[in-house]
ZADOBA-538071 format. One record per atom (N, C-alpha, C): residue in one letter; atom name; x, y, z. Coordinates in Angstrom, 3 decimals, padded with zeros to 6 digits. Example, Ala and Ser with C-alpha at 12.3 -4.5 7.8 and 13.67 -1.06 7.14 Angstrom:
2
+----+----+----------+----------+----------+
: aa : at :        x :        y :        z :
+----+----+----------+----------+----------+
:  A :  N :  013.190 : -005.690 :  007.800 :
:  A : CA :  012.300 : -004.500 :  007.800 :
:  A :  C :  013.200 : -003.300 :  007.800 :
:  S :  N :  012.850 : -002.250 :  007.080 :
:  S : CA :  013.670 : -001.060 :  007.140 :
:  S :  C :  012.900 :  000.030 :  007.870 :
+----+----+----------+----------+----------+
***
This chain:
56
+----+----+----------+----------+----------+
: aa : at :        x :        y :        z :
+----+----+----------+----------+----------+
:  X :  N : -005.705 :  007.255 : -001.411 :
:  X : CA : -005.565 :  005.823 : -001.545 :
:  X :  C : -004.654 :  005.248 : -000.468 :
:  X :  N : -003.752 :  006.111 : -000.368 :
:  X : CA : -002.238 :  005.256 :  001.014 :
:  X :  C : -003.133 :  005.337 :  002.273 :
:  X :  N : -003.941 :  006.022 :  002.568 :
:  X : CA : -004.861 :  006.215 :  003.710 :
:  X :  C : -005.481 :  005.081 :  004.250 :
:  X :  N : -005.990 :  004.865 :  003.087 :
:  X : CA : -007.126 :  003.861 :  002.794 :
:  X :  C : -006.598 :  002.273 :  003.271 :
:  X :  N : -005.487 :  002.603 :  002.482 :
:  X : CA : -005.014 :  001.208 :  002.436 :
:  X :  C : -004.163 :  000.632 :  003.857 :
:  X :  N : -003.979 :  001.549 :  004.567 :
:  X : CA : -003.586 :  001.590 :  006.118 :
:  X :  C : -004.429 :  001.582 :  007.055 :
:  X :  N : -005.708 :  002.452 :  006.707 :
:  X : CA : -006.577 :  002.469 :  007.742 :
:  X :  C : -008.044 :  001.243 :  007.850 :
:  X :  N : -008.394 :  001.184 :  006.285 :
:  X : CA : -009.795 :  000.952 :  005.828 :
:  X :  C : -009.465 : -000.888 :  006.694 :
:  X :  N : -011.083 : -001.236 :  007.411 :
:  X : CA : -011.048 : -002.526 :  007.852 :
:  X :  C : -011.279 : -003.735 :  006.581 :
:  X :  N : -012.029 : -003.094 :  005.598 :
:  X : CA : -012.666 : -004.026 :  004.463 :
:  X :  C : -011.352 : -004.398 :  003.798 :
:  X :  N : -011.231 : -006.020 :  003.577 :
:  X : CA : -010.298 : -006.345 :  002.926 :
:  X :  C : -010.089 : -006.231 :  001.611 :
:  X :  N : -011.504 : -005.866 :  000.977 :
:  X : CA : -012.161 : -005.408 : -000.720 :
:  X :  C : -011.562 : -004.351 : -000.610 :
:  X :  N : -011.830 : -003.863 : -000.239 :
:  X : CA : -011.144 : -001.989 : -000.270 :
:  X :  C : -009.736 : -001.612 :  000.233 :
:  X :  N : -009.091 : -002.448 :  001.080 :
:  X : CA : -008.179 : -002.633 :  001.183 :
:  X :  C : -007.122 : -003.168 : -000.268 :
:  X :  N : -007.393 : -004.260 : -000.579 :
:  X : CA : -007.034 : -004.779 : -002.281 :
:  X :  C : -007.165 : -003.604 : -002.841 :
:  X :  N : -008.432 : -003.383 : -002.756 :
:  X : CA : -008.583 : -002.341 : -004.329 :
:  X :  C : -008.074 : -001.013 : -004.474 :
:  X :  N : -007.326 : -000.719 : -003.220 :
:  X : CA : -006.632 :  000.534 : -003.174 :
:  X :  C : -005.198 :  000.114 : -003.129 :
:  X :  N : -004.911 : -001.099 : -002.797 :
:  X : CA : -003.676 : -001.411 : -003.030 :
:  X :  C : -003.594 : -001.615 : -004.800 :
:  X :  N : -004.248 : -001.912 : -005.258 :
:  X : CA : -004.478 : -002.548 : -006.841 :
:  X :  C : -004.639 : -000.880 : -007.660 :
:  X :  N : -005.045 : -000.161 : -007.213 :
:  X : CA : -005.458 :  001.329 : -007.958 :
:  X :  C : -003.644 :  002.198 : -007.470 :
:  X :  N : -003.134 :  002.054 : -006.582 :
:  X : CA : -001.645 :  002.490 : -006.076 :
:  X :  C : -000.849 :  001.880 : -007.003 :
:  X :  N : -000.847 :  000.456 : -007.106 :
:  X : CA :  000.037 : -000.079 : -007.971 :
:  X :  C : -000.196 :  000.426 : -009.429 :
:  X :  N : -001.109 :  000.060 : -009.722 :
:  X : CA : -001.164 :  000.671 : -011.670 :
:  X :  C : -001.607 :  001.744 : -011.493 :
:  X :  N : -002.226 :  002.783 : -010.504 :
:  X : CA : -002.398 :  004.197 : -011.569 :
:  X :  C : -001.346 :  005.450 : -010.586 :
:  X :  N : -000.284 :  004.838 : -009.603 :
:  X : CA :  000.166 :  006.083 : -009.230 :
:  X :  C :  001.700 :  005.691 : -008.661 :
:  X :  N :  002.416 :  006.740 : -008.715 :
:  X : CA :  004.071 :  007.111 : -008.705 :
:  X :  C :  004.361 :  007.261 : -007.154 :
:  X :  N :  005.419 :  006.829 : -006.768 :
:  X : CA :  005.706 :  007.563 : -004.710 :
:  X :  C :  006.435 :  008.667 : -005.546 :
:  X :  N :  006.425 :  009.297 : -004.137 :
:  X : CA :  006.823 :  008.778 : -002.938 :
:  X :  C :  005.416 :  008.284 : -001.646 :
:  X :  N :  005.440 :  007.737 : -001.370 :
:  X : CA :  004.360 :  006.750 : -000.799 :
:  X :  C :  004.700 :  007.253 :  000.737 :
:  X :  N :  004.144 :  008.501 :  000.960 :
:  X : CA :  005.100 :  008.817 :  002.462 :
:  X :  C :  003.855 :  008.298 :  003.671 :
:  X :  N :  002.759 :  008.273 :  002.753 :
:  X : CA :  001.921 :  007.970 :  004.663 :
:  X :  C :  001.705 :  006.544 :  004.387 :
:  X :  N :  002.042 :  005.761 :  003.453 :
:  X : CA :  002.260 :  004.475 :  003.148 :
:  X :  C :  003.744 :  003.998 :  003.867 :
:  X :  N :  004.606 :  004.324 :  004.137 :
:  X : CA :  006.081 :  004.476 :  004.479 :
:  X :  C :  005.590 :  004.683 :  005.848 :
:  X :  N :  005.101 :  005.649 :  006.421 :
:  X : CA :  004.999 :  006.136 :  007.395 :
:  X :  C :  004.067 :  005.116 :  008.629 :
:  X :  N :  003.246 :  004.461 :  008.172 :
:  X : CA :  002.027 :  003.232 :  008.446 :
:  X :  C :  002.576 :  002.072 :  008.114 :
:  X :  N :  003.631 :  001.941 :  007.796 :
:  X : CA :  004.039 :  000.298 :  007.500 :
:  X :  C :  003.485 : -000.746 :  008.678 :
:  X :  N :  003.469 : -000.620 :  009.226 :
:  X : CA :  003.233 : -001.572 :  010.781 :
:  X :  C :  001.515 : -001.869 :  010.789 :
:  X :  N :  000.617 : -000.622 :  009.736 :
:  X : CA : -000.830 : -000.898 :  010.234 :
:  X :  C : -001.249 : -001.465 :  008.929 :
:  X :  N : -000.104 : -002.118 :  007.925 :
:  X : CA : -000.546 : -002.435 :  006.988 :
:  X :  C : -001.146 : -004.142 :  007.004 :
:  X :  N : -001.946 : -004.810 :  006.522 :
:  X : CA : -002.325 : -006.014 :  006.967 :
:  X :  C : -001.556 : -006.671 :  005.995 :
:  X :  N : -000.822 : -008.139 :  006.983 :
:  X : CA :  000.223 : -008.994 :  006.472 :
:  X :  C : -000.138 : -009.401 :  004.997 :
:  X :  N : -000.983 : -009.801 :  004.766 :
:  X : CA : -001.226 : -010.280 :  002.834 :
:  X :  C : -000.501 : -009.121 :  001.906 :
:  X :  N : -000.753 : -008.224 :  002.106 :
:  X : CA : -000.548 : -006.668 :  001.570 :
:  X :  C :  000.563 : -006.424 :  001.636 :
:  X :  N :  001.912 : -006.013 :  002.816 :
:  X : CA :  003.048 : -006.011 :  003.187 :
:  X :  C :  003.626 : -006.087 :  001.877 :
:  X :  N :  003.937 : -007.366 :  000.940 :
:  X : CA :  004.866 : -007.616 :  000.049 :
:  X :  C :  004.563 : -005.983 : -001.254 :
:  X :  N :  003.168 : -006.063 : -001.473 :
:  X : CA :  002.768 : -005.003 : -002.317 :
:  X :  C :  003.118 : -003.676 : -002.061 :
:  X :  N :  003.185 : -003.559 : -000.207 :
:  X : CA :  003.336 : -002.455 : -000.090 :
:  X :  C :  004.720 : -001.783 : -000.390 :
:  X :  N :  005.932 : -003.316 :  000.509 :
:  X : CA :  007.088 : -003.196 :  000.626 :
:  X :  C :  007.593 : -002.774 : -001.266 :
:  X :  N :  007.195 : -003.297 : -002.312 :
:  X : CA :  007.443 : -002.973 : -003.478 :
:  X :  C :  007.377 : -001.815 : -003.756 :
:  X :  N :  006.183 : -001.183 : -003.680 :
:  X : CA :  005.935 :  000.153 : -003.805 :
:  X :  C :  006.381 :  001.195 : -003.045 :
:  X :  N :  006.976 :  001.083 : -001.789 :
:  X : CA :  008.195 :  001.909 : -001.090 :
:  X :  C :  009.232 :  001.735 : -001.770 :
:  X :  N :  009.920 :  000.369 : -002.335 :
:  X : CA :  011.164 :  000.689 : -003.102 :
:  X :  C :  011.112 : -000.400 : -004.480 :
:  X :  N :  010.466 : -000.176 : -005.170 :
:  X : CA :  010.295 : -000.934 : -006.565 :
:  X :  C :  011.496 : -001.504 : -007.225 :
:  X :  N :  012.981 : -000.882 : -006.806 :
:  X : CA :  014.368 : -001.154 : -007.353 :
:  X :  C :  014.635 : -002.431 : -006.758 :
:  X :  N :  013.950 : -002.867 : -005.459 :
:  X : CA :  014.813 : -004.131 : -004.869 :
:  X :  C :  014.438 : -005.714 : -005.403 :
:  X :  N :  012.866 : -004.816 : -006.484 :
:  X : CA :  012.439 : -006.618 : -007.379 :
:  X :  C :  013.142 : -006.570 : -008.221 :
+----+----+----------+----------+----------+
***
C-alpha cells in the first residue's frame, strides 16, 4: 500500500490506498517516510499524520 501511494499516477488509487493505510494498518510507515517528497500535495496532511499520529 505505502508503494502505491508514492508511486501509483491514478488519483483513485492513490486515495484508496491512502484510505486502506489509514483504517486497516499500524507504522512504522518506512517507504512512506522515506518518499515523502513523491507524495502528491492533497495527500501530504494524511500522510504527515500517519508518520507521526501523536502531533494531532
Amino acid at each position: 500500500m505505502q508503494r502505491i501511494a508514492v508511486t501509483d499516477e491514478d488519483k483513485g488509487i492513490v486515495e484508496e490506498a491512502f484510505h486502506l493505510l489509514e483504517a486497516y494498518t499500524e507504522g512504522p510507515y518506512e517507504i512512506l517516510e522515506k518518499n515523502i517528497d513523491k507524495v502528491p500535495e492533497e495527500y501530504k496532511p494524511t500522510a504527515l499524520y500517519l508518520l507521526n499520529p501523536n502531533n494531532w
